[in-house]
C-alpha positions in Angstrom: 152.1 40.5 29.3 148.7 40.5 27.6 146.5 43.3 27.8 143.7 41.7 30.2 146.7 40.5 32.2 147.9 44.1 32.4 144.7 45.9 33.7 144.5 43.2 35.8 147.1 44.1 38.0 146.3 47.9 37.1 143.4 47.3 39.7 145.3 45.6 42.1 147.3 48.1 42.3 144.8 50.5 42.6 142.8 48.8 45.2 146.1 49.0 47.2 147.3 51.9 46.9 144.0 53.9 46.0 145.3 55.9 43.0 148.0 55.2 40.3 149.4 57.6 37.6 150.0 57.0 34.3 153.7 57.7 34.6 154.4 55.2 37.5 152.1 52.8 35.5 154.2 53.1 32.8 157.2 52.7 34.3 155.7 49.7 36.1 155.0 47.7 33.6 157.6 48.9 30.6 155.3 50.3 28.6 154.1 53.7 26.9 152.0 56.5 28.6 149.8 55.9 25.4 149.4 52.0 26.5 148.3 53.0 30.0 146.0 55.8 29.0 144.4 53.1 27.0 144.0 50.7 29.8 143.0 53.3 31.9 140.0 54.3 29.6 138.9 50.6 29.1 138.6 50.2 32.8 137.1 53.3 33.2 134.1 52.4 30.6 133.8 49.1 32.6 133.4 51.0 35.6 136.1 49.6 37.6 138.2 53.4 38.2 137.7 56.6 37.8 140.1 58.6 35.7 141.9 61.7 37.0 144.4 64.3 35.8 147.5 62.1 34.9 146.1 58.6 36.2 143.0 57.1 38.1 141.7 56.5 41.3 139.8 53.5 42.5 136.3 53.0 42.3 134.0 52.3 45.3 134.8 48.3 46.5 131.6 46.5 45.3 132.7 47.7 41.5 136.5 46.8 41.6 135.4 43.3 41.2 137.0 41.8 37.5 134.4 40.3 35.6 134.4 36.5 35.2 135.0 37.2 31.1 137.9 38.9 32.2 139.3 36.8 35.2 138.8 33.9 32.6 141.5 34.9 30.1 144.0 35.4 33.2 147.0 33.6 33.5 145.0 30.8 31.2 148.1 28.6 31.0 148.5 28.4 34.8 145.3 27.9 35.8 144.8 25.1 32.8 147.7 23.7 34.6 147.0 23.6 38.1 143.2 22.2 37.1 145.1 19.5 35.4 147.0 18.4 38.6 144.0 19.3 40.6 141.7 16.5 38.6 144.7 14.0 39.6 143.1 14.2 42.9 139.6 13.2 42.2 139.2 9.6 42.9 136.1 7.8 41.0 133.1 8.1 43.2 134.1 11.0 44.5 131.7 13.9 46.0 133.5 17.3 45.2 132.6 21.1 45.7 133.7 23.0 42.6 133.6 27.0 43.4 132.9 29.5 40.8 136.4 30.8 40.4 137.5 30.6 36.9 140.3 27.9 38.5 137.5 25.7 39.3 136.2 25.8 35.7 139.5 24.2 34.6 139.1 21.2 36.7 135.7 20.8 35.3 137.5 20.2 32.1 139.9 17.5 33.4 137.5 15.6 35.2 135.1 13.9 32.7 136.3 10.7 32.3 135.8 10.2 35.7 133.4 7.5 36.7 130.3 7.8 39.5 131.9 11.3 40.8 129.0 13.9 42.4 129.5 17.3 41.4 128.1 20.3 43.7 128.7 23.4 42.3 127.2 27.3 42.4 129.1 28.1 39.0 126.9 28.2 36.0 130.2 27.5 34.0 130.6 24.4 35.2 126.9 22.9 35.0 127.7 24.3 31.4 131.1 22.5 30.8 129.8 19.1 32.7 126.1 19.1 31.7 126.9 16.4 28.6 129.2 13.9 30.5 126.8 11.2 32.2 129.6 9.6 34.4 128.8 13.0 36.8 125.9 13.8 38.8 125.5 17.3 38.7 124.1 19.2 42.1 123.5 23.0 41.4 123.2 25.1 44.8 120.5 27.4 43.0 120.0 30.9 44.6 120.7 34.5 43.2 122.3 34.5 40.0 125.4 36.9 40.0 125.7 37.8 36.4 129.9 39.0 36.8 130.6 36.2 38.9 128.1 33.9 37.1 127.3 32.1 39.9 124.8 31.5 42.5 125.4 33.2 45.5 122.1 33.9 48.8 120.7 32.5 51.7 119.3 30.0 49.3 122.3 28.6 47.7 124.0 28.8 50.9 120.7 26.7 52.8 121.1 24.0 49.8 124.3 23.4 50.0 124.5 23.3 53.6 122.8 19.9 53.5 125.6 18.1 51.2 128.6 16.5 52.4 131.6 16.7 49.9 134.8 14.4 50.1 137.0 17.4 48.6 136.5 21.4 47.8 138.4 22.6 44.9 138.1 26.4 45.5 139.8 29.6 44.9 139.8 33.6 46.1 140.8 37.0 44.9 144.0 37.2 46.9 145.9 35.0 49.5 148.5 36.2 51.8 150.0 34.7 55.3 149.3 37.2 57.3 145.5 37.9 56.2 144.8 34.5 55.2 142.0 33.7 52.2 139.9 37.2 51.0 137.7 38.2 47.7 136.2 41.1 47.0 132.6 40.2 47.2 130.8 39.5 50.5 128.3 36.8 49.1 131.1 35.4 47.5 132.8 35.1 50.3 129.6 33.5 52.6 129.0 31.1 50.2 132.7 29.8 50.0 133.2 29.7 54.1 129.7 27.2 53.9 131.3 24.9 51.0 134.7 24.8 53.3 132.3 23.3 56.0 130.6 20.8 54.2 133.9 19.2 52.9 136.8 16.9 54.7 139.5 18.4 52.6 139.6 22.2 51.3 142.0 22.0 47.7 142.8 25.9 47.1 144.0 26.4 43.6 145.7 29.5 43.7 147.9 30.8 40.8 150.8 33.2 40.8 148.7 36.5 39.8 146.5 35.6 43.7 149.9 35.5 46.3 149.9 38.9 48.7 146.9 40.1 47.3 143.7 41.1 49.5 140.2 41.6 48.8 138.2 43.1 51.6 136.2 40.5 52.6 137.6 37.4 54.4 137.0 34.0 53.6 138.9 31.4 55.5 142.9 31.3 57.6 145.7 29.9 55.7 145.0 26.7 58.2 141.5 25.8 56.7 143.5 24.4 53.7 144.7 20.7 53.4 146.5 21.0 50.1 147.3 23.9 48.2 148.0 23.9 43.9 150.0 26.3 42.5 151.7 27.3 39.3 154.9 29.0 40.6 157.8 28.4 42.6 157.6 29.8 46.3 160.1 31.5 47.9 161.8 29.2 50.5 160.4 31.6 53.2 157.3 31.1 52.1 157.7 27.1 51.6 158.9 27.1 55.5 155.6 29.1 56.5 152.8 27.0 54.9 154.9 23.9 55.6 154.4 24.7 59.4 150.5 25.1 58.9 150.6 21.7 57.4 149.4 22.2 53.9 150.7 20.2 51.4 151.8 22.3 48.4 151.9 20.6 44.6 153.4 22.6 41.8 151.4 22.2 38.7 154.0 21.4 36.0 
């Protein structure tokens, strides 16, 4: 496991249980006390925990949030994956949403030989990646530019895009679960994503293995808002059975 991977899941653990140790980290993820402390001191200069005596404790919600830098270089190979398979489903002519989740960035990267397709988008990234292909008609929502998200969030973007009408949204979220459905851990995040899930026929959640039984605090959408969901991993057969009955259609990116 990388070290970005790693603190990664040091504050999703923290954000569920509040505190963590350096010895149970340790012992979570097979390394040494001195890896952790490391880690722990990172994080803390980034403002996402506060150290204690022997471990940390979470910081306050708004500043748990992982940077987009950092959510980037998670899990690369599985989300470079599932953007792959998710760019299978763009048909030319085409209107699609593309969030700003780093997972959305990768389908921006598939999708550029793709003729007469309208792109919407609130991700700066992906007015970045796409800005030199002609073949796409690039849409930006505007609004309030959210430097860690880099995107733009606000009654603004949110009014824009509200008078669009996408064939397909290829979105993500901090965590997804069954039981609590879609959540990220930023409320204009969040707002912006329920409007684009509105203003499409068909909601494509790409959600890699590091997202499953995680939850932010702020909730997006129910499991049932999808039509198809992308993954990276196998699914436990319980799992398989439950969103099978919701009618999503599951693809595992290969």
């Amino acid at each position: 496991m990388f070290a970005v991977e790693r603190r990664s899941r040091i504050i999703s653990l923290l954000n569920e249980n509040k505190s963590l140790s350096v010895q149970e980290a340790a012992e979570y993820f097979d390394v040494a006390e001195e890896t952790i402390r490391r880690d722990l001191n990172t994080l803390e200069q980034q403002r996402l925990l506060i150290r204690t005596h022997g471990g940390a404790v979470i910081a306050d919600q708004a500043s748990a949030e992982i940077s987009y830098e950092m959510r980037q270089r998670i899990n690369m190979a599985g989300k470079d994956r599932i953007g792959k398979e998710a760019a299978k489903l763009v048909e030319d002519g085409d209107t699609i949403i593309l969030d700003a989740s780093t997972s959305s960035f990768f389908v921006a990267k598939y999708i550029k030989n793709k003729k007469g397709v309208t792109v919407i988008t609130n991700a700066k990234n992906v007015i970045t990646e796409l800005s030199g292909t002609e073949e796409i008609q690039l849409i930006s929502t505007g609004g309030e530019l959210r430097r860690k998200s880099m995107s733009y969030v606000g009654r603004i973007a949110e009014s824009h895009l509200s008078n669009y009408h996408a064939n397909k949204l290829f979105f993500s979220c901090m965590g997804f679960s069954l039981k609590r459905g879609l959540t990220d851990s930023n409320g204009q995040e969040s707002d912006i994503k329920k409007v684009m899930i509105k203003c499409s026929q068909k909601n494509i959640l790409l959600c890699d293995n590091t997202k499953f039984d995680q939850v932010g605090y702020a909730s997006t959408a129910k499991p049932e808002d999808i039509d198809i969901m992308i993954t990276d991993n196998e699914l436990s057969p319980a799992t398989l059975i439950e969103i099978n009955n919701l009618g999503i259609k599951l693809i595992l990116a290969e």
